[in-house]
C-alpha positions in Angstrom: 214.9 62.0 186.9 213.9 59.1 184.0 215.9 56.0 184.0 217.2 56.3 180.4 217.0 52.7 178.3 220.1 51.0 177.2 217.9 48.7 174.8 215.0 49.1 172.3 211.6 48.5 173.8 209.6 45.6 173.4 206.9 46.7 170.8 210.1 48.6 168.7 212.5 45.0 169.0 209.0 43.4 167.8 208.3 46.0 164.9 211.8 45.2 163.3 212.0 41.7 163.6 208.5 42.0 162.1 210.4 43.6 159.2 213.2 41.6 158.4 211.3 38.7 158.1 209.1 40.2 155.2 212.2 41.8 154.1 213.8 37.8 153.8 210.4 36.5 152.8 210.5 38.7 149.7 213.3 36.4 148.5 215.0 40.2 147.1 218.3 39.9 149.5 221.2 39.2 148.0 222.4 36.1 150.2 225.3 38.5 152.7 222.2 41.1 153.2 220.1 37.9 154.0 222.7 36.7 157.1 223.2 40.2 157.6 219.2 39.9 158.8 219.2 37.0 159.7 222.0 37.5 162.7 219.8 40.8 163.5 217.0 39.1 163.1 218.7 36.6 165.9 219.7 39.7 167.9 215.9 40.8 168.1 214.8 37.7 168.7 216.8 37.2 171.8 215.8 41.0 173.2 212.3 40.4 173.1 212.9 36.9 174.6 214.9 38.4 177.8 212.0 40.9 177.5 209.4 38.4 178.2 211.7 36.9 180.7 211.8 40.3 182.9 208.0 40.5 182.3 206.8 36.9 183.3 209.2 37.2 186.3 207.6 40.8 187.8 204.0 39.4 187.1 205.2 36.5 189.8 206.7 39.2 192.2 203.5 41.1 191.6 201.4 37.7 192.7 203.3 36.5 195.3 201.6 36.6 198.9 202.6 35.6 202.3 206.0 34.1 200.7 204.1 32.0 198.3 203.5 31.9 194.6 200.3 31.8 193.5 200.6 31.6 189.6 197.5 32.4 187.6 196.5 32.6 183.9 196.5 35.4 182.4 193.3 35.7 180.6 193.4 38.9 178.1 190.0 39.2 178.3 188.7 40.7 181.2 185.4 38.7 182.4 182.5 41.4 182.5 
């Protein structure tokens, strides 16, 4: 059975906070709507952080061999 998840994804977290900030940029927010996005905006920002987080830390259990680390960069361009 699917795990189900208790938080937006990643790419959904980054899609909204992508929003609110036009949305503030516009200047058209009366100034409670603008802390209203501006504490979600917060919100948002600190999912995708602890998202980041989670990722960053499997990519080092993913690269760890024979008990040690062996941190590389990743390059997002795969050499040909």
């Amino acid at each position: 059975m699917a795990r189900k998840k208790t938080s937006p994804d990643f790419e959904q977290s980054l899609a909204e906070l992508q929003t609110l900030v036009e949305r503030l940029e516009n200047g058209e927010l009366s100034l409670e709507d603008s802390l209203t996005a501006f504490e979600q905006g917060i919100r948002l920002t600190r999912d995708c952080q602890g998202a980041l987080t989670q990722a960053e830390q499997k990519v080092q259990i993913l690269l760890e061999r024979d008990g040690e680390l062996a941190q590389e960069p990743f390059d997002a361009e795969q050499p040909e």
